[in-house]
matplotlib code that plots the C-alpha trace (Angstrom):
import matplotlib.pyplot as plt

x = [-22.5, -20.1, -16.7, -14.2, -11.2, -8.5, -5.0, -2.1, 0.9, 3.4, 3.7, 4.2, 0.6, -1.1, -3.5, -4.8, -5.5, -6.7, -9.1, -10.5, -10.8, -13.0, -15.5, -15.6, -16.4, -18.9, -20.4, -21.1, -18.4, -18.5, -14.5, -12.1, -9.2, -5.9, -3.2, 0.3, 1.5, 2.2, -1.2, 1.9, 3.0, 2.6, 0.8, -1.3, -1.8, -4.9, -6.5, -6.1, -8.1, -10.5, -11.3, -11.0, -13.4, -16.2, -19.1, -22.5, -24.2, -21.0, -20.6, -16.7, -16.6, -13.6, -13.2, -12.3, -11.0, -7.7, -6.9, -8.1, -7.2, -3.8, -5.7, -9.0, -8.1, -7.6, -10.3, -12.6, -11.2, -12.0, -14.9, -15.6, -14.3, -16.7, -19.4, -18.3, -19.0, -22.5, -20.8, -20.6, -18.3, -19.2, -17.1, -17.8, -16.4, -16.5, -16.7, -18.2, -20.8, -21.4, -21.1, -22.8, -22.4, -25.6, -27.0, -26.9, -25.9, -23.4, -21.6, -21.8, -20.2, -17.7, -16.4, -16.6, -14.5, -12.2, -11.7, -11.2, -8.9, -6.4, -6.8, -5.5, -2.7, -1.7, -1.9, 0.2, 2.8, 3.1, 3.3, 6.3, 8.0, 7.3, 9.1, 12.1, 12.4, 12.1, 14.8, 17.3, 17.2, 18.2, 20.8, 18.8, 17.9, 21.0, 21.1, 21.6, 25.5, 27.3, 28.5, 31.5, 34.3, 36.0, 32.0, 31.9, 35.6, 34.5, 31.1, 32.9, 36.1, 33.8, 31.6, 34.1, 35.2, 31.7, 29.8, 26.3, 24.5, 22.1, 25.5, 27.2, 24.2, 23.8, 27.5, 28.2, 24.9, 23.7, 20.4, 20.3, 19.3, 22.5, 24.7, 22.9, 23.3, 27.3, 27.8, 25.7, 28.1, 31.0, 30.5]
y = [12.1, 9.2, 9.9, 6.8, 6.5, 3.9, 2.7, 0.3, -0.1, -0.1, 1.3, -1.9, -3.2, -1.0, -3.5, -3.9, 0.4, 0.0, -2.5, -0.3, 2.4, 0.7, -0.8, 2.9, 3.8, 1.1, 1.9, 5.7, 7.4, 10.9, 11.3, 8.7, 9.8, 7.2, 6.9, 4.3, 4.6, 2.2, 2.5, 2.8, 6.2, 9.2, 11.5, 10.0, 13.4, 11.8, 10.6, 14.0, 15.9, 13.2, 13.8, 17.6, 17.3, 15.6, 17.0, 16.4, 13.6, 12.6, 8.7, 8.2, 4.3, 2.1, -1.6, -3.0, -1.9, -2.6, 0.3, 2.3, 2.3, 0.5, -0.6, -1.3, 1.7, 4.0, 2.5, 3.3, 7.1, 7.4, 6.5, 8.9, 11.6, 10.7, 11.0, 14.3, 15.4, 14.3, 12.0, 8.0, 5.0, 2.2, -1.0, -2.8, -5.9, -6.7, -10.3, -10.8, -8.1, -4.4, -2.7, 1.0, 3.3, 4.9, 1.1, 0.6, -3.5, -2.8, -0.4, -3.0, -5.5, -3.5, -2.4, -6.3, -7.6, -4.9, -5.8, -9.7, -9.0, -6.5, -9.9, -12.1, -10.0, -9.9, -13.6, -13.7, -11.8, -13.6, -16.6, -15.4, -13.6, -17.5, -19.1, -16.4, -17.5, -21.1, -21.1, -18.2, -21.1, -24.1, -21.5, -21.5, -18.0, -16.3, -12.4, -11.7, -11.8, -8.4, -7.5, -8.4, -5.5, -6.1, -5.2, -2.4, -1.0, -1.8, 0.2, 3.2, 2.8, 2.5, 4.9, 7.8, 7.1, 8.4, 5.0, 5.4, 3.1, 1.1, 0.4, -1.0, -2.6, -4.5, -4.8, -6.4, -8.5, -6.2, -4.1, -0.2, 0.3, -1.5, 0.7, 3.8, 2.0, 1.3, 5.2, 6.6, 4.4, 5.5, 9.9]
z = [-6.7, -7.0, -6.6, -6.4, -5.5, -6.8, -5.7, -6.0, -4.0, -7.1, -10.6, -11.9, -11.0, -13.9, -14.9, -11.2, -11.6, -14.6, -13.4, -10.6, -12.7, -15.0, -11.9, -10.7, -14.2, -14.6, -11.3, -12.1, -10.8, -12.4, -10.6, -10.3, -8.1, -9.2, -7.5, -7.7, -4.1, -1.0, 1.4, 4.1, 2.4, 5.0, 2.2, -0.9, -2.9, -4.9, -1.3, -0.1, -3.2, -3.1, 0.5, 0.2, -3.3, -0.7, -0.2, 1.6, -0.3, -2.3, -2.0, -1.8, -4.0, -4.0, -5.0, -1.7, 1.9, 1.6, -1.5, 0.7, 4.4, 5.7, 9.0, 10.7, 13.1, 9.6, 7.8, 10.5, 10.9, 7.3, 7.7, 10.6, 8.4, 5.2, 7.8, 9.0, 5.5, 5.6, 2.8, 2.7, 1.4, -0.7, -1.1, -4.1, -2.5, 0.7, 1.4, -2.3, -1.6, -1.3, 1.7, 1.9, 5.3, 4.7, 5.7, 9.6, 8.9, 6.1, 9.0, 11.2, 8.5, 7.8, 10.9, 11.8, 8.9, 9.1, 12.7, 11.7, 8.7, 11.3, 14.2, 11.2, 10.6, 13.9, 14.0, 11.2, 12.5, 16.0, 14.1, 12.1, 14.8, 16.9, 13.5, 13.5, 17.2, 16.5, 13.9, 15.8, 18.7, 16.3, 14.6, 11.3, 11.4, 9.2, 7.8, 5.0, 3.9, 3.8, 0.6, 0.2, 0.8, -3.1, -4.6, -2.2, -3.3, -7.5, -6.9, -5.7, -7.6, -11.0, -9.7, -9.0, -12.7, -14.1, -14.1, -13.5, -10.8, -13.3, -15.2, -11.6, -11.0, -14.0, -14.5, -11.2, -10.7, -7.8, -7.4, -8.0, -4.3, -3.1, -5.4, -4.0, 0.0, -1.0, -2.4, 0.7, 3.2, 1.2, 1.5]

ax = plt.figure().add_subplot(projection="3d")
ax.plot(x, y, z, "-o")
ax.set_aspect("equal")
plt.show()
């Protein structure tokens, strides 16, 4: 049986669900586990059942690596772990084509571009922790500003009057989540 298993990192990305959903559909999926959560996220409650729900034979479907694993490291445990049920993953795209673990070469593949998409990221970063270097050395690299103390004193001020923290935010051009930082400082 195909089972599939879709995921984006925020609620606001419904039409990128959506949009898995329908390939799993299209591809025969008779489940579809959904889920709106950051890959990062120490438990995915829809990953869990789907891996719990996965049985020998069961082909675990998703539209490509990334909505499923966070790494090449997890990707590959995964994998292990679909194994250990006598199960096996299908990636609808992969490098514009599918990749299927009960083929011998689309294991190889994938482990391959899974390895070369974690190498790029780790370029990445070395190249932005050389730039943050770079521009710390030429004093270009500046913080953020603190908020400044009269914001700080209104948000609690306001706040201790009943205010709510979408009103403050909206009221005094700031985010909810720095309301919330200011109020946690504050107590």
């Amino acid at each position: 049986m195909f089972i599939g298993y879709a995921r984006t990192s925020t609620t606001d990305q419904v039409a990128g669900l959506e949009g898995q959903v329908r390939d799993l559909e299209t591809k025969g999926c008779a489940k579809v586990y959904a889920e709106q959560i950051s890959a990062t996220s120490t438990h995915r409650s829809e990953l869990a059942a789907c891996m719990d729900n996965l049985r020998a034979g069961d082909v675990l479907v998703v539209t490509k690596p990334d909505r499923l694993a966070r790494s090449t490291a997890d990707l590959l445990a995964l994998v292990k772990d679909i194994e250990g049920k006598d199960a096996a993953l299908l990636i609808l795209s992969m490098g514009g084509q599918e990749l299927d673990t009960r083929n011998p070469t689309s294991k190889l593949m994938l482990t391959m571009l899974a390895a070369v998409a974690e190498f790029e990221r780790d370029l990445m970063k070395e190249r932005q922790s050389e730039g943050i270097a770079k521009a710390k050395a030429f004093g270009r690299y500046k913080r953020r500003k603190p908020l400044a103390d009269s914001i700080c004193k209104q948000v609690t001020e306001r706040h201790k009057a009943g205010i709510g923290a979408t009103a403050l935010a909206r009221e005094l051009g700031i985010s909810r989540m720095t309301v919330y930082r200011i109020l946690r400082r504050k107590h």
